[in-house]
C-alpha angles and dihedrals in degrees: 000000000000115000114246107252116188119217122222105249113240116245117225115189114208092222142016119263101246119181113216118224114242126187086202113084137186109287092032121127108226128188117223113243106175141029138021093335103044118159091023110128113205137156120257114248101173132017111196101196094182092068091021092244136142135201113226118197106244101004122107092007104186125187130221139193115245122200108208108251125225082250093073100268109160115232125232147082114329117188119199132162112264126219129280137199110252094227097070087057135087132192119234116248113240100230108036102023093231134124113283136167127232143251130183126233131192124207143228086252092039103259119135117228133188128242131200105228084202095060104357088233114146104247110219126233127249110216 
């Protein structure tokens, strides 16, 4: 009698994994434009490229219920800042502090620098 081998199962995705391109990274302020918060400036603590999302510090703070672990977690209610859409979204300008939108620049050394459309001023990374 022939032994029993399982196969491993294929793994089909629905969809391709696509990353979105943001001109927002991790370390920028942002200013809320649309939504519940609008108007709220924040700094950005997480950006998740694969749903184009960014996490603002102090904008959309949820709460959940936490059960104590057997490790020694403490229960309670715990508050973070969920997730938003980047697009709505916008980086601060340098100079005025105000909502602007972004344009990329390459150099002369190929590096790709950002540029405020507001000013034209280059916006630094925070890295």
């Amino acid at each position: 009698m022939k032994p029993l081998v399982y196969k491993k199962a294929r793994r089909v995705r629905s969809r391709p994994v696509t990353r979105v391109r943001l001109a927002i990274t991790k370390g920028d302020t942002v200013r809320v434009v649309r939504g519940a918060d609008k108007g709220k400036e924040g700094v950005v603590l997480r950006v998740l490229r694969k749903t184009g999302r960014v996490v603002v510090e102090g904008v959309r703070v949820v709460k959940r219920h936490k059960k104590p672990t057997q490790s020694g977690e403490e229960g309670g209610i715990i508050q973070f800042a969920a997730p938003v859409h980047a697009s709505n979204v916008m980086l601060l300008d340098p100079k005025s502090n105000e909502p602007t939108r972004v344009r990329r620049k390459r150099n002369d050394d190929g590096t790709v620098e950002r540029l405020s459309v507001k000013s034209g001023r280059p916006i630094p990374r925070k890295r």
